[in-house]
C-alpha positions, 0 to 999 in steps of 0.5 A, spaced: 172 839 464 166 839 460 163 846 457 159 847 451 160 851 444 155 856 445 152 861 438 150 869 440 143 870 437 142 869 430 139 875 425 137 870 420 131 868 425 126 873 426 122 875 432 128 876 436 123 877 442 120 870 440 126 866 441 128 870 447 127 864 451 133 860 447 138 866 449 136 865 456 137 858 456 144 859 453 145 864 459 142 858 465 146 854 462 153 858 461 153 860 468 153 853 470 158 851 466 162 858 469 160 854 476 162 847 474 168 849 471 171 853 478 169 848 482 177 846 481 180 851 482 176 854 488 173 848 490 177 841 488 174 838 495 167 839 492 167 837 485 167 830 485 161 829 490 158 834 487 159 831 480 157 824 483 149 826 483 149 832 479 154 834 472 153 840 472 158 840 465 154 835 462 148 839 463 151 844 460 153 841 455 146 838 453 142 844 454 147 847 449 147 842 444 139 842 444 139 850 443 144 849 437 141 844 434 134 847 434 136 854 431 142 853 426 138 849 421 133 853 421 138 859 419 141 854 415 134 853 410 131 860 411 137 863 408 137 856 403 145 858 402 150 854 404 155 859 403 152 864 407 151 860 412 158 859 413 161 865 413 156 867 417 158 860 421 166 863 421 165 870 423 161 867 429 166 863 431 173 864 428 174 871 430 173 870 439 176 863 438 182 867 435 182 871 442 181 864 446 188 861 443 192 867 443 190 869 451 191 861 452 199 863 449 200 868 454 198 865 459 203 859 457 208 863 455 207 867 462 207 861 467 201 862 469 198 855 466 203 850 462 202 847 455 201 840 453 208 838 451 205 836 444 205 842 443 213 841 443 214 834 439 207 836 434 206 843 432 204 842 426 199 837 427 196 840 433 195 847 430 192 845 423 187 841 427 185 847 432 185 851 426 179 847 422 176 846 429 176 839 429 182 837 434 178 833 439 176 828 433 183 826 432 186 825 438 190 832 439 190 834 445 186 841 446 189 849 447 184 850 452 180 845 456 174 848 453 175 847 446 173 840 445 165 841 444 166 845 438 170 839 435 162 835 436 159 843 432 164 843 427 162 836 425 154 838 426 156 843 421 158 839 417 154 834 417 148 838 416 151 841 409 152 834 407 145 832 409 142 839 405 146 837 399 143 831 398 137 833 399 135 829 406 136 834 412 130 834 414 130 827 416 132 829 423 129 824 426 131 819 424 138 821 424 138 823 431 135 816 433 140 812 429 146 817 432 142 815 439 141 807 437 149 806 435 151 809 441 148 805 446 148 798 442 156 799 438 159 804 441 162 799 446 165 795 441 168 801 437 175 803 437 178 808 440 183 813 436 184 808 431 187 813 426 190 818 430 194 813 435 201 812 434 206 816 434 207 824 430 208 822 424 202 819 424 198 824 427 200 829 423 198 824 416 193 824 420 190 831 421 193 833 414 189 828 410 182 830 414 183 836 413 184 836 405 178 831 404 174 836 408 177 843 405 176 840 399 169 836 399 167 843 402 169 847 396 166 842 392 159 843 395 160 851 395 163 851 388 161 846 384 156 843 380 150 838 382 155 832 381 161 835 384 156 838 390 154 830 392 161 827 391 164 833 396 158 832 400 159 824 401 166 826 402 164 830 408 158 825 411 164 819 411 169 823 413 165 825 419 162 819 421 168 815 420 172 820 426 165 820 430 167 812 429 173 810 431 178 816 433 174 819 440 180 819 445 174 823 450 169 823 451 169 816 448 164 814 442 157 813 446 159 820 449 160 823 442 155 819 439 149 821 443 151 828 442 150 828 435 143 824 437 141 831 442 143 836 436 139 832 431 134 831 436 133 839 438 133 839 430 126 835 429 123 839 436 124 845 431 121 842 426 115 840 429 114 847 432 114 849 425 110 844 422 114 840 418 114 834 422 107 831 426 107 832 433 108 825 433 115 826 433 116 828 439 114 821 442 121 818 437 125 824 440 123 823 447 128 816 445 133 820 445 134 822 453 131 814 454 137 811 450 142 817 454 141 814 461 142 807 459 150 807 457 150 812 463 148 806 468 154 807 472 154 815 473 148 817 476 151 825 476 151 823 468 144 820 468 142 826 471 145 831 468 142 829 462 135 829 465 135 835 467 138 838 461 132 836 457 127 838 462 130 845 462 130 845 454 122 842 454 121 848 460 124 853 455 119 850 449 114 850 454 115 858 456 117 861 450 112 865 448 113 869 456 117 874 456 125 873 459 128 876 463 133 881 460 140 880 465 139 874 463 137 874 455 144 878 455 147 872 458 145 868 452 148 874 448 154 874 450 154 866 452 160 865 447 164 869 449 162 866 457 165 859 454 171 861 451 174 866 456 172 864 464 178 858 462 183 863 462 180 868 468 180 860 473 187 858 470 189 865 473 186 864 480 189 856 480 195 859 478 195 863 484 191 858 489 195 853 490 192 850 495 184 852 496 182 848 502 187 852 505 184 858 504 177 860 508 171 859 505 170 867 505 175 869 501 173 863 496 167 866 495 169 873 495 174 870 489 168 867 485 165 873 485 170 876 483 173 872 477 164 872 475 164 880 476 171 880 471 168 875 466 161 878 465 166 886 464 170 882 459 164 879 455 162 885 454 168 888 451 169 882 448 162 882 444 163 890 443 169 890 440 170 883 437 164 878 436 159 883 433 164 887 429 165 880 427 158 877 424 156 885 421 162 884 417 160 877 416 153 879 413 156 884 409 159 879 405 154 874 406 148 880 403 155 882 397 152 879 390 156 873 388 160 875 381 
Protein backbone atom coordinates (compact mmCIF):
# COMPACT_ATOMS: atom_id res chain seq x y z
CA UNK A 1 0.00 0.00 0.00
CA UNK A 2 1.35 3.19 -0.71
CA UNK A 3 0.45 6.72 1.69
CA UNK A 4 2.92 9.64 2.55
CA UNK A 5 4.67 11.10 5.58
CA UNK A 6 2.95 13.97 6.18
CA UNK A 7 4.23 17.63 8.47
CA UNK A 8 1.49 19.40 10.59
CA UNK A 9 1.80 23.39 9.86
CA UNK A 10 4.82 24.63 10.77
CA UNK A 11 5.49 28.24 13.36
CA UNK A 12 8.67 28.59 11.78
CA UNK A 13 6.99 29.81 8.71
CA UNK A 14 5.27 33.14 8.81
CA UNK A 15 1.73 34.35 7.49
CA UNK A 16 0.10 30.99 8.42
CA UNK A 17 -2.93 32.23 6.45
CA UNK A 18 -0.49 32.71 3.41
CA UNK A 19 0.33 28.93 3.32
CA UNK A 20 -3.04 27.80 4.01
CA UNK A 21 -3.13 26.30 0.41
CA UNK A 22 0.11 23.83 1.58
CA UNK A 23 -2.35 22.52 4.41
CA UNK A 24 -5.33 22.33 2.13
CA UNK A 25 -3.36 20.45 -0.12
CA UNK A 26 -2.16 17.86 2.73
CA UNK A 27 -5.71 17.33 3.47
CA UNK A 28 -6.77 16.73 -0.69
CA UNK A 29 -3.98 14.57 -0.65
CA UNK A 30 -4.69 12.47 3.06
CA UNK A 31 -8.31 11.71 2.04
CA UNK A 32 -7.22 10.13 -1.07
CA UNK A 33 -4.74 8.08 0.65
CA UNK A 34 -7.53 7.50 3.14
CA UNK A 35 -9.39 6.15 -0.06
CA UNK A 36 -6.56 4.15 -1.74
CA UNK A 37 -5.84 2.39 1.13
CA UNK A 38 -9.95 1.20 1.83
CA UNK A 39 -9.97 -0.01 -1.24
CA UNK A 40 -8.59 -3.39 0.28
CA UNK A 41 -10.61 -4.09 2.79
CA UNK A 42 -13.70 -2.59 1.45
CA UNK A 43 -13.41 -2.74 -2.15
CA UNK A 44 -10.52 -5.66 -3.36
CA UNK A 45 -12.66 -6.38 -6.61
CA UNK A 46 -11.99 -2.61 -7.45
CA UNK A 47 -8.53 -1.63 -6.63
CA UNK A 48 -6.76 -2.95 -9.27
CA UNK A 49 -8.94 -1.62 -12.06
CA UNK A 50 -9.01 1.55 -10.38
CA UNK A 51 -4.97 1.64 -9.71
CA UNK A 52 -4.58 0.75 -13.49
CA UNK A 53 -5.78 4.08 -14.69
CA UNK A 54 -5.20 6.11 -11.61
CA UNK A 55 -2.77 5.32 -8.18
CA UNK A 56 -4.28 7.09 -6.01
CA UNK A 57 -1.41 5.99 -3.56
CA UNK A 58 1.12 7.52 -6.04
CA UNK A 59 -0.82 10.85 -6.03
CA UNK A 60 -0.66 11.00 -2.59
CA UNK A 61 2.77 10.21 -2.33
CA UNK A 62 3.94 12.76 -4.76
CA UNK A 63 1.34 15.67 -3.67
CA UNK A 64 3.01 14.98 -0.17
CA UNK A 65 6.75 14.97 -1.08
CA UNK A 66 6.02 18.07 -3.04
CA UNK A 67 4.69 19.88 0.21
CA UNK A 68 7.68 18.56 2.48
CA UNK A 69 10.15 19.68 0.11
CA UNK A 70 8.98 23.09 -0.63
CA UNK A 71 8.33 23.91 3.19
CA UNK A 72 11.07 22.07 5.57
CA UNK A 73 14.04 23.79 3.85
CA UNK A 74 12.83 26.96 4.57
CA UNK A 75 12.07 26.19 7.98
CA UNK A 76 15.36 24.81 8.20
CA UNK A 77 17.40 28.29 6.55
CA UNK A 78 14.88 30.56 8.51
CA UNK A 79 15.95 29.27 11.68
CA UNK A 80 19.60 28.60 10.42
CA UNK A 81 19.99 26.18 13.21
CA UNK A 82 20.16 22.74 12.66
CA UNK A 83 19.82 21.62 16.15
CA UNK A 84 16.64 23.32 16.40
CA UNK A 85 15.43 21.88 13.21
CA UNK A 86 15.67 18.46 14.52
CA UNK A 87 14.25 18.63 17.47
CA UNK A 88 11.50 20.28 16.13
CA UNK A 89 11.85 17.53 13.55
CA UNK A 90 11.57 14.70 16.41
CA UNK A 91 8.41 16.30 18.34
CA UNK A 92 6.83 16.10 14.88
CA UNK A 93 7.23 12.90 14.11
CA UNK A 94 8.61 10.82 17.15
CA UNK A 95 6.01 11.14 19.55
CA UNK A 96 2.41 10.08 17.11
CA UNK A 97 4.89 7.44 15.63
CA UNK A 98 4.93 6.20 19.09
CA UNK A 99 1.30 5.84 19.34
CA UNK A 100 1.15 4.26 15.45
CA UNK A 101 3.44 1.35 16.66
CA UNK A 102 1.93 0.90 19.88
CA UNK A 103 -1.82 0.68 18.24
CA UNK A 104 0.04 -1.83 15.59
CA UNK A 105 1.23 -3.96 18.75
CA UNK A 106 -2.28 -4.05 20.17
CA UNK A 107 -3.82 -4.95 17.20
CA UNK A 108 -1.04 -7.94 16.72
CA UNK A 109 -1.21 -9.01 20.13
CA UNK A 110 -5.08 -9.01 19.94
CA UNK A 111 -5.54 -11.25 16.38
CA UNK A 112 -6.94 -8.71 14.76
CA UNK A 113 -3.87 -8.25 12.34
CA UNK A 114 -0.67 -10.46 12.18
CA UNK A 115 2.93 -9.41 12.44
CA UNK A 116 5.79 -10.18 9.87
CA UNK A 117 7.16 -13.19 11.15
CA UNK A 118 10.62 -11.40 11.49
CA UNK A 119 9.55 -9.85 14.24
CA UNK A 120 10.25 -13.52 15.77
CA UNK A 121 13.59 -14.43 13.96
CA UNK A 122 15.08 -10.48 14.26
CA UNK A 123 13.62 -8.42 16.92
CA UNK A 124 16.69 -6.34 17.23
CA UNK A 125 17.18 -5.33 14.05
CA UNK A 126 13.56 -4.66 13.14
CA UNK A 127 13.07 -2.35 16.12
CA UNK A 128 16.41 -0.45 15.91
CA UNK A 129 15.73 0.57 12.23
CA UNK A 130 11.79 1.78 12.99
CA UNK A 131 13.51 3.26 15.71
CA UNK A 132 15.70 5.89 13.28
CA UNK A 133 12.87 5.81 10.94
CA UNK A 134 14.96 4.10 8.28
CA UNK A 135 13.37 0.71 8.07
CA UNK A 136 12.52 0.58 4.39
CA UNK A 137 16.12 1.70 3.22
CA UNK A 138 17.42 -1.57 4.86
CA UNK A 139 15.41 -4.20 4.00
CA UNK A 140 13.20 -4.44 7.16
CA UNK A 141 9.95 -5.09 6.73
CA UNK A 142 7.62 -2.22 8.00
CA UNK A 143 5.22 -2.59 11.48
CA UNK A 144 2.52 -0.78 9.49
CA UNK A 145 2.09 -0.71 5.71
CA UNK A 146 2.33 2.97 5.91
CA UNK A 147 5.70 3.73 7.40
CA UNK A 148 8.07 3.18 4.47
CA UNK A 149 7.75 6.83 3.39
CA UNK A 150 9.02 8.28 6.38
CA UNK A 151 12.33 6.02 5.44
CA UNK A 152 12.49 8.33 2.16
CA UNK A 153 11.64 12.00 4.67
CA UNK A 154 13.90 10.67 7.22
CA UNK A 155 16.80 10.32 4.23
CA UNK A 156 15.38 13.88 2.80
CA UNK A 157 16.13 15.29 6.42
CA UNK A 158 19.38 13.81 6.29
CA UNK A 159 20.26 14.96 3.23
CA UNK A 160 19.48 18.27 3.47
CA UNK A 161 21.52 18.60 6.95
CA UNK A 162 24.41 17.49 4.99
CA UNK A 163 23.82 19.73 2.22
CA UNK A 164 23.38 22.94 4.61
CA UNK A 165 26.87 21.95 6.51
CA UNK A 166 28.61 22.19 3.55
CA UNK A 167 27.40 24.75 2.29
CA UNK A 168 25.34 23.66 -0.83
CA UNK A 169 21.78 23.46 0.04
CA UNK A 170 20.49 25.65 -2.17
CA UNK A 171 21.85 23.68 -5.18
CA UNK A 172 18.01 22.26 -5.44
CA UNK A 173 17.97 22.10 -8.72
CA UNK A 174 20.56 20.31 -9.50
CA UNK A 175 20.34 17.99 -7.03
CA UNK A 176 16.83 17.03 -7.85
CA UNK A 177 17.66 16.66 -11.75
CA UNK A 178 20.79 14.32 -10.75
CA UNK A 179 18.07 12.44 -8.35
CA UNK A 180 15.71 12.33 -11.22
CA UNK A 181 18.36 11.43 -14.16
CA UNK A 182 20.22 8.66 -12.18
CA UNK A 183 16.84 7.07 -11.65
CA UNK A 184 15.85 6.96 -15.30
CA UNK A 185 19.31 6.31 -16.86
CA UNK A 186 20.98 3.71 -13.63
CA UNK A 187 18.51 2.76 -11.52
CA UNK A 188 17.66 -0.38 -13.81
CA UNK A 189 21.04 -1.49 -13.26
CA UNK A 190 21.38 -1.18 -9.60
CA UNK A 191 21.27 -3.65 -7.21
CA UNK A 192 18.80 -4.34 -5.18
CA UNK A 193 18.97 -4.90 -1.16
CA UNK A 194 22.74 -5.62 -1.83
CA UNK A 195 23.72 -4.85 1.98
CA UNK A 196 20.90 -6.02 3.97
CA UNK A 197 19.87 -9.62 2.08
CA UNK A 198 21.29 -12.75 3.56
CA UNK A 199 20.22 -13.72 6.53
CA UNK A 200 19.70 -12.01 10.23
CA UNK A 201 23.10 -11.68 11.13
CA UNK A 202 23.56 -10.06 8.48
CA UNK A 203 20.70 -7.76 8.87
CA UNK A 204 21.27 -6.74 12.09
CA UNK A 205 25.08 -5.75 11.23
CA UNK A 206 23.53 -4.03 9.03
CA UNK A 207 21.15 -1.91 10.94
CA UNK A 208 23.71 -1.53 13.63
CA UNK A 209 26.50 -0.17 11.33
CA UNK A 210 24.04 2.65 9.43
CA UNK A 211 22.66 3.58 12.58
CA UNK A 212 26.07 4.34 14.30
CA UNK A 213 27.58 6.00 11.15
CA UNK A 214 24.50 8.22 10.96
CA UNK A 215 24.21 8.50 15.14
CA UNK A 216 27.56 9.49 15.08
CA UNK A 217 27.84 11.70 11.91
CA UNK A 218 24.77 13.78 13.33
CA UNK A 219 26.32 14.20 16.39
CA UNK A 220 29.44 15.62 14.69
CA UNK A 221 27.49 18.08 12.66
CA UNK A 222 25.42 19.41 15.77
CA UNK A 223 28.37 19.36 18.10
CA UNK A 224 31.24 19.64 16.61
CA UNK A 225 33.72 21.89 15.21
CA UNK A 226 34.12 23.28 11.16
CA UNK A 227 36.14 19.88 10.37
CA UNK A 228 34.42 17.46 12.61
CA UNK A 229 30.89 19.12 11.30
CA UNK A 230 31.88 18.45 7.20
CA UNK A 231 33.64 14.85 8.10
CA UNK A 232 30.14 13.71 10.14
CA UNK A 233 28.30 15.42 7.10
CA UNK A 234 29.80 13.52 4.17
CA UNK A 235 29.32 10.71 6.42
CA UNK A 236 25.78 11.45 6.29
CA UNK A 237 25.24 12.12 2.38
CA UNK A 238 27.24 8.68 1.50
CA UNK A 239 25.57 6.70 4.12
CA UNK A 240 22.23 7.99 2.59
CA UNK A 241 23.21 7.79 -0.96
CA UNK A 242 24.66 4.37 -0.71
CA UNK A 243 21.20 3.01 0.84
CA UNK A 244 18.91 5.03 -1.70
CA UNK A 245 21.57 2.92 -4.38
CA UNK A 246 21.58 -0.26 -3.88
CA UNK A 247 19.27 -1.52 -0.60
CA UNK A 248 15.71 -0.77 -1.92
CA UNK A 249 13.79 -3.85 -1.74
CA UNK A 250 10.36 -1.67 -2.50
CA UNK A 251 9.49 0.52 -4.05
CA UNK A 252 12.46 -0.23 -6.04
CA UNK A 253 15.57 2.14 -7.02
CA UNK A 254 14.06 4.49 -9.60
CA UNK A 255 10.96 4.65 -7.28
CA UNK A 256 13.05 5.98 -4.70
CA UNK A 257 15.09 7.63 -6.29
CA UNK A 258 12.42 9.84 -8.06
CA UNK A 259 11.01 10.61 -4.75
CA UNK A 260 14.29 12.20 -3.43
CA UNK A 261 14.21 14.11 -7.18
CA UNK A 262 10.42 15.37 -6.26
CA UNK A 263 11.26 16.57 -2.74
CA UNK A 264 14.19 18.66 -4.07
CA UNK A 265 12.46 19.79 -6.95
CA UNK A 266 9.34 21.36 -4.36
CA UNK A 267 12.53 22.50 -2.85
CA UNK A 268 13.65 24.70 -5.89
CA UNK A 269 9.92 25.78 -6.55
CA UNK A 270 10.15 27.29 -3.29
CA UNK A 271 13.27 29.08 -3.96
CA UNK A 272 12.00 30.48 -7.13
CA UNK A 273 9.02 31.75 -5.06
CA UNK A 274 11.44 33.54 -2.66
CA UNK A 275 13.48 34.75 -5.09
CA UNK A 276 16.54 32.84 -4.51
CA UNK A 277 16.60 31.23 -7.92
CA UNK A 278 15.44 32.81 -11.34
CA UNK A 279 12.04 31.87 -12.93
CA UNK A 280 14.24 30.23 -15.25
CA UNK A 281 14.37 27.38 -13.16
CA UNK A 282 11.05 26.27 -13.38
CA UNK A 283 11.73 25.10 -16.69
CA UNK A 284 14.60 22.41 -15.12
CA UNK A 285 12.16 21.41 -12.66
CA UNK A 286 9.50 20.78 -15.10
CA UNK A 287 11.94 17.73 -15.86
CA UNK A 288 11.53 16.34 -13.08
CA UNK A 289 7.67 14.81 -13.69
CA UNK A 290 9.04 14.39 -17.54
CA UNK A 291 11.72 12.17 -16.57
CA UNK A 292 8.84 10.37 -14.11
CA UNK A 293 6.64 8.89 -16.48
CA UNK A 294 9.27 7.46 -18.62
CA UNK A 295 10.57 4.38 -16.33
CA UNK A 296 6.49 4.37 -15.64
CA UNK A 297 5.96 3.45 -19.39
CA UNK A 298 4.51 0.23 -18.39
CA UNK A 299 2.00 1.60 -15.61
CA UNK A 300 -0.27 3.99 -17.14
CA UNK A 301 -2.26 4.24 -13.32
CA UNK A 302 1.84 5.42 -12.13
CA UNK A 303 2.07 7.82 -14.99
CA UNK A 304 -0.86 9.41 -14.34
CA UNK A 305 -0.54 9.76 -10.86
CA UNK A 306 2.29 11.35 -11.00
CA UNK A 307 0.93 13.98 -13.62
CA UNK A 308 -1.99 14.91 -11.81
CA UNK A 309 0.06 14.74 -8.53
CA UNK A 310 1.93 17.73 -9.96
CA UNK A 311 -0.79 19.42 -11.47
CA UNK A 312 -2.26 19.77 -8.19
CA UNK A 313 1.07 21.01 -6.51
CA UNK A 314 1.14 23.92 -9.61
CA UNK A 315 -2.65 24.67 -8.97
CA UNK A 316 -2.17 25.11 -5.19
CA UNK A 317 0.96 27.46 -6.14
CA UNK A 318 -1.10 29.17 -8.62
CA UNK A 319 -4.22 29.67 -5.93
CA UNK A 320 -2.04 30.41 -2.88
CA UNK A 321 -2.82 33.79 -2.30
CA UNK A 322 -6.88 32.77 -2.39
CA UNK A 323 -8.38 31.83 0.92
CA UNK A 324 -8.81 27.98 1.88
CA UNK A 325 -11.47 26.31 2.68
CA UNK A 326 -11.22 25.81 6.64
CA UNK A 327 -12.50 22.01 6.71
CA UNK A 328 -10.18 21.52 4.64
CA UNK A 329 -7.00 23.41 5.77
CA UNK A 330 -7.89 21.33 8.94
CA UNK A 331 -7.49 18.18 7.24
CA UNK A 332 -3.75 19.22 6.40
CA UNK A 333 -3.46 20.13 10.31
CA UNK A 334 -4.33 17.02 11.34
CA UNK A 335 -3.01 15.21 8.20
CA UNK A 336 -0.31 13.48 10.07
CA UNK A 337 -2.14 12.08 11.97
CA UNK A 338 -4.76 10.93 9.11
CA UNK A 339 -1.53 8.98 7.78
CA UNK A 340 -0.58 7.24 10.38
CA UNK A 341 -3.78 6.14 12.18
CA UNK A 342 -6.56 5.25 9.40
CA UNK A 343 -4.03 1.66 8.68
CA UNK A 344 -5.11 0.57 12.14
CA UNK A 345 -9.04 1.64 12.07
CA UNK A 346 -9.17 -0.55 7.74
CA UNK A 347 -7.12 -3.49 9.82
CA UNK A 348 -10.05 -3.66 11.91
CA UNK A 349 -12.80 -3.52 9.41
CA UNK A 350 -10.59 -6.23 7.36
CA UNK A 351 -10.11 -8.20 10.28
CA UNK A 352 -14.07 -8.06 10.55
CA UNK A 353 -14.99 -8.35 6.46
CA UNK A 354 -13.73 -11.29 5.67
CA UNK A 355 -15.23 -11.52 2.79
CA UNK A 356 -16.16 -7.79 1.16
CA UNK A 357 -17.95 -8.81 -2.10
CA UNK A 358 -20.06 -10.61 -0.20
CA UNK A 359 -21.35 -8.12 1.61
CA UNK A 360 -24.06 -5.02 -0.10
CA UNK A 361 -22.70 -2.03 -1.44
CA UNK A 362 -24.83 -0.11 1.08
CA UNK A 363 -23.27 -1.27 4.04
CA UNK A 364 -19.88 -0.95 2.59
CA UNK A 365 -20.56 2.67 2.23
CA UNK A 366 -22.00 3.01 5.26
CA UNK A 367 -18.44 1.13 6.80
CA UNK A 368 -16.46 4.04 4.85
CA UNK A 369 -18.20 6.47 6.35
CA UNK A 370 -17.84 5.28 9.49
CA UNK A 371 -14.47 4.20 9.72
CA UNK A 372 -13.87 8.31 7.93
CA UNK A 373 -16.17 9.61 10.87
CA UNK A 374 -13.65 7.56 13.54
CA UNK A 375 -10.77 8.88 12.04
CA UNK A 376 -11.28 12.42 11.80
CA UNK A 377 -12.93 11.91 15.84
CA UNK A 378 -9.70 10.52 16.52
CA UNK A 379 -7.06 12.95 14.71
CA UNK A 380 -8.52 15.34 16.53
CA UNK A 381 -7.70 13.73 19.76
CA UNK A 382 -4.68 12.70 18.76
CA UNK A 383 -3.34 16.54 17.62
CA UNK A 384 -4.91 17.80 20.99
CA UNK A 385 -3.49 15.49 23.51
CA UNK A 386 -0.37 14.24 21.57
CA UNK A 387 0.95 16.06 18.52
CA UNK A 388 0.60 19.91 19.67
CA UNK A 389 1.80 19.14 23.20
CA UNK A 390 4.61 17.35 21.38
CA UNK A 391 5.82 20.34 19.12
CA UNK A 392 5.03 23.41 22.01
CA UNK A 393 7.11 21.17 24.20
CA UNK A 394 9.70 20.90 21.09
CA UNK A 395 9.87 24.58 20.84
CA UNK A 396 10.48 25.28 24.34
CA UNK A 397 13.54 23.59 24.13
CA UNK A 398 14.25 24.68 20.69
CA UNK A 399 13.85 28.70 22.20
CA UNK A 400 16.04 27.25 25.54
CA UNK A 401 19.39 28.87 25.49
CA UNK A 402 22.20 26.47 24.80
CA UNK A 403 25.00 26.18 27.76
Amino acid sequence: MLSAPLTTADPALPDTRRLAWLDALRGLAAMVVVFEHALKPLWPEARLPIKAVFDPGWYGVLVFFLVSGYVVPASLERGGSLRAFWISRFFRLWPLFTVCVAGMTLLAASGWDELHTWWDSRPVALALAHAGMLQNLMYVPNLANVLWTLSFEMAFYLLLTAMFTLGVHRRSTATALTFAAVAVLGAGLLPVTLLSAGGAGRMLAVVVVVTAVLAAGLAAVLCGGRRVRQVGAVAIAGTILLLLMVNQSYPGPWQGLFILATMFAGTALYRVEAGQLGRRHIAWVALIPLAGLWPARAETGLQVAIAAAWLTFAAGLALRHRTMPSWLTWLGLVSYSVYLLHPLLLESVEFFLPDPPAVPLAVRLTLLVAVCAALLGLCALTWRWVEKPAQRLGKRLVNRPVG
